[in-house]
C-alpha positions in Angstrom: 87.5 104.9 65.1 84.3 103.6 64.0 82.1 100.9 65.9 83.1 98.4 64.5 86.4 99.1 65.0 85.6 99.3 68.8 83.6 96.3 68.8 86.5 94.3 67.0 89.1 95.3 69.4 86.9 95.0 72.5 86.4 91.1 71.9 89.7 90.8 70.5 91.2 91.8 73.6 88.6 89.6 75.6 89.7 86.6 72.9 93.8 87.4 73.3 93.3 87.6 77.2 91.7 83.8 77.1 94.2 82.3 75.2 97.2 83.6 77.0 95.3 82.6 80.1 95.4 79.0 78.6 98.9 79.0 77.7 100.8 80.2 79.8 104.9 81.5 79.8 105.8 78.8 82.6 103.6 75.7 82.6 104.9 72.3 83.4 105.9 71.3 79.2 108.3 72.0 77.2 109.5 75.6 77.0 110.4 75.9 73.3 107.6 73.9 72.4 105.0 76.7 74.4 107.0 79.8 72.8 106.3 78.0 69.4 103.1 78.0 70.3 102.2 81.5 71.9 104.5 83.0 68.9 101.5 82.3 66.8 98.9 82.0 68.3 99.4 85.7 70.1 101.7 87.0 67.1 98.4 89.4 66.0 96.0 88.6 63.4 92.4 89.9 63.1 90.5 87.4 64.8 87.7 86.9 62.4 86.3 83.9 63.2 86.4 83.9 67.2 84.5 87.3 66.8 82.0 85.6 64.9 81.1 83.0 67.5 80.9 86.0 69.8 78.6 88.0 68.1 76.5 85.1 66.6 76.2 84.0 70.3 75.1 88.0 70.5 72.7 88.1 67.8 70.3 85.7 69.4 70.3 87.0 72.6 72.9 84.4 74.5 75.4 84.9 76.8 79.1 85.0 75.0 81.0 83.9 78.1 79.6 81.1 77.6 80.8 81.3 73.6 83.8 81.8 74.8 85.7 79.0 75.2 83.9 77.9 71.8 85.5 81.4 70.8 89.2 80.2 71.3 89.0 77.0 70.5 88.4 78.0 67.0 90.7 80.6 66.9 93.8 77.6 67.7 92.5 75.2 65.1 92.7 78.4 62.6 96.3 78.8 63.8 97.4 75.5 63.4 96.4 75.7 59.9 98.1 78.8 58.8 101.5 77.0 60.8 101.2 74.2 58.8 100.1 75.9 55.3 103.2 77.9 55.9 105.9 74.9 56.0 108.0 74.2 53.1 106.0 71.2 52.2 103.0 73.5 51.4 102.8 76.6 50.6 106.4 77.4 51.5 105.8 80.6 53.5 108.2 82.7 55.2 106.2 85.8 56.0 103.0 85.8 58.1 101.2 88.6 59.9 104.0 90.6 59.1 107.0 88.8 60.5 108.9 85.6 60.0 106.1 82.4 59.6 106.9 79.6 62.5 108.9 77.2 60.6 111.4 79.7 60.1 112.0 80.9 63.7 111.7 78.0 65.3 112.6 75.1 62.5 110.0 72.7 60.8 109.8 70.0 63.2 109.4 72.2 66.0 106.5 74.4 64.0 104.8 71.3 63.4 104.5 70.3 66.8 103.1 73.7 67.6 100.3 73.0 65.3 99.6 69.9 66.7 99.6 71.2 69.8 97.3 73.8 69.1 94.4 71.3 67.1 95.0 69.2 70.4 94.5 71.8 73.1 91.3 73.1 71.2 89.7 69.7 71.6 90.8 69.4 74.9 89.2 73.0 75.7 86.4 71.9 74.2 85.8 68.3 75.9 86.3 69.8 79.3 83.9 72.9 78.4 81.2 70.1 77.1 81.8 68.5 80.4 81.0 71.2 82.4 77.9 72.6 80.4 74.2 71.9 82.2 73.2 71.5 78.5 75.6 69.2 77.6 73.7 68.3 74.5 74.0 71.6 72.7 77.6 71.5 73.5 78.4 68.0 72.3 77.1 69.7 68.9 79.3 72.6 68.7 82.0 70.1 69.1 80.8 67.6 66.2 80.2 71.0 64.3 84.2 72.6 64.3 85.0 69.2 64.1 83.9 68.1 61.1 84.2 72.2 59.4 88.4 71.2 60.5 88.6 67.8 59.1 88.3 65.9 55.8 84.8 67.8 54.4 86.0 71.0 55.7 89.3 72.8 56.0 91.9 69.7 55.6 89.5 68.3 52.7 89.5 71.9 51.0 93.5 72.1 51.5 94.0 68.6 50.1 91.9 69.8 47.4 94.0 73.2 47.1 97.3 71.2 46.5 96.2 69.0 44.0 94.8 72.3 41.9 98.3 73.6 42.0 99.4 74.1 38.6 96.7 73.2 36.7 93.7 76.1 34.8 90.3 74.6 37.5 87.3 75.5 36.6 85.1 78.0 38.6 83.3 75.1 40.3 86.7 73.4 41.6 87.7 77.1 42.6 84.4 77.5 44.8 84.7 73.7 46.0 88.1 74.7 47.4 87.4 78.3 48.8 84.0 76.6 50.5 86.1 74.2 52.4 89.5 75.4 53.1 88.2 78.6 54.5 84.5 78.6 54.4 83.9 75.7 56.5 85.7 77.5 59.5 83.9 81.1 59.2 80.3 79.6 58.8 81.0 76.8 62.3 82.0 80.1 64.0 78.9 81.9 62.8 76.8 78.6 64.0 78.4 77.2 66.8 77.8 80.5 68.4 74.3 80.8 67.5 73.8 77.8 68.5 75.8 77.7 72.2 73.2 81.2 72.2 70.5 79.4 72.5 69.4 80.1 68.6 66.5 77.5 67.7 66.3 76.0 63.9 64.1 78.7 62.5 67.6 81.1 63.5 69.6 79.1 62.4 69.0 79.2 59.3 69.3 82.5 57.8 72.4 82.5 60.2 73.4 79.5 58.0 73.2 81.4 55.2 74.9 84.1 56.4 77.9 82.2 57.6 78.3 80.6 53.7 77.8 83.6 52.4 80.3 85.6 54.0 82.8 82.3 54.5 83.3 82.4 50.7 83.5 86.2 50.1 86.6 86.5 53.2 88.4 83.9 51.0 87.4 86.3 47.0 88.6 89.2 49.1 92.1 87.8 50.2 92.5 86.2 46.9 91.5 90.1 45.6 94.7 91.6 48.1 97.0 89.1 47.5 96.8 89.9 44.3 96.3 93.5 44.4 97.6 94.5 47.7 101.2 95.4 49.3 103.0 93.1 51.7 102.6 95.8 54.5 98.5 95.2 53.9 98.4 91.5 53.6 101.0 90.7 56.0 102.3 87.7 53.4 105.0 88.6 50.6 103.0 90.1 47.5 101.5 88.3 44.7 102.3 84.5 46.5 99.2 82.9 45.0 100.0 83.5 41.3 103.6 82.5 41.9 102.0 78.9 43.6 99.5 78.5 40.5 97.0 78.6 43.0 93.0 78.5 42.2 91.8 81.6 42.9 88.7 83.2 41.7 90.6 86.4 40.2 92.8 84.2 38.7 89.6 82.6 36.9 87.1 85.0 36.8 89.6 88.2 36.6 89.9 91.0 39.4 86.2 93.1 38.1 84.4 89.7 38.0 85.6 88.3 41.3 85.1 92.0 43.0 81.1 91.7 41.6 81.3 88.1 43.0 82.3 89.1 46.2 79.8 92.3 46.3 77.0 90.0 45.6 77.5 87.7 48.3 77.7 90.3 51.0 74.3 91.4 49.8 73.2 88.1 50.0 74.6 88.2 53.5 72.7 91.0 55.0 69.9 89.6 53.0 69.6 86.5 54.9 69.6 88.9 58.4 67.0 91.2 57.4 64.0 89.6 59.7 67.2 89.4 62.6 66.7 92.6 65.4 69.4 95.3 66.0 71.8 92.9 68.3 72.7 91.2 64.6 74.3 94.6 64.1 78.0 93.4 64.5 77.4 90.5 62.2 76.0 92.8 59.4 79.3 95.1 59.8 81.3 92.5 59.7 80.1 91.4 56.8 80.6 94.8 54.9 84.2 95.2 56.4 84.9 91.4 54.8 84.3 92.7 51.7 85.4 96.5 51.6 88.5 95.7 52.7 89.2 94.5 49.2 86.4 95.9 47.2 86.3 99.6 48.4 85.4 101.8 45.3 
């Protein structure tokens, strides 16, 4: 196992640990409504973007149980996306993580309410950890930060945007505008909401900045990459699901070599941007390299 496997599954255990913690098996709602909830939000998955916040937080020197919280909150607005890109009215899913998607198991209306839930409780989670904080002001930011990478500029705007490609030949710059948003917006607040809950000042924020766009777009080319190369028992989704949606992808513009090359070249841009940052960025760095490798290995 290499380090970074070891790394990943240290904070991933830390990460699963706090979000059963905040849901748990017998609070005083709804049982089907929490099983809905913990079904996804505990049902696996690699947990890319809390890890990020935690080893941002890392990479300039902060403390990550303080990120934390920041951590998890990210980690249920992810999941109520993927619930609701999964329902009939969107992508039409019925296969995520390698069993049955949400909607299926527990019927649509029910799988909706889970994703509401879960964008609820993460804003919850993150007004009472603002609260708490002696520097309230830096947490006040992080909040505005996932808020607006969630909503209409970021991840909802990119969907919307997503939808409306559907069927249609984009152009590369409607295919970036999408990718950016629906997942890049995410992966570069996690890369920044943890630098900055670390402590990081403007002159680290930056090249962590670019970092976090860098490597936001290249996840996205890379799963575009499997789900057009890869077998369901890799992906965890059923095989080829983007062509058969006529969704915008950058392989389906640019062709598999071109958008490989495209992604290679933003991961060198990526560790490009953290060459002046000291040996605690290493996690980022291999993160980086694992984003892209795991489509793009030679």
């Amino acid at each position: 196992m290499s380090a970074l496997d070891l790394y990943m599954r240290r904070q991933r255990e830390r990460i699963d640990a706090a979000l059963d913690q905040h849901f748990p098996v017998d609070p005083p709602h709804p049982h089907r409504l929490v099983e809905a909830v913990r079904y996804s939000l505990l049902g696996g998955g690699k947990r890319v973007r809390p890890i990020l916040v935690l080893a941002s937080c890392e990479a300039v020197g902060g403390d990550t149980e303080r990120a934390l919280p920041y951590a998890c909150a990210i980690e249920m607005i992810h999941t109520y996306s993927l619930i609701h890109d999964d329902l009939p009215a969107m992508d039409d899913d019925t296969m995520r993580r390698g069993r049955e998607t949400s909607h299926v198991v527990f019927g649509e209306a029910l799988a909706i309410l889970a994703g509401d839930a879960l964008l609820t409780e993460a804003f919850n989670l993150l007004a009472h950890t603002a609260a708490r904080d002696p520097e309230p002001d830096r947490s006040w930011r992080a909040v505005r930060e996932i808020a607006e990478a969630a909503g209409m500029r970021g991840m909802v705007g990119g969907q919307a945007a997503d939808i409306a490609a559907q069927g249609i030949t984009p152009a590369l710059a409607m295919v970036e505008f999408i990718h950016v948003r629906k997942t890049g917006a995410l992966l570069l607040a996690a890369v920044r909401v943890g630098a900055g809950i670390g402590g990081a000042d403007d002159a680290l924020l930056r090249p962590l900045t670019r970092y976090g766009e860098c490597i936001g777009l290249a996840f996205q080319i890379a799963d575009d990459i499997l789900d057009a190369e890869a077998p369901s028992a890799v992906t965890g989704k059923p095989e080829g699901r983007d062509t058969q949606l006529h969704k915008a992808t950058f392989p389906a513009v640019l062709g598999l070599p071109a958008a490989k090359q495209r992604a290679r070249e933003l991961l060198e841009q990526a560790l490009d941007a953290l060459r002046e940052l000291d040996g605690r960025a290493g996690p980022l760095r291999d993160l980086a390299r694992w984003v892209v490798a795991r489509a793009c290995e030679p």
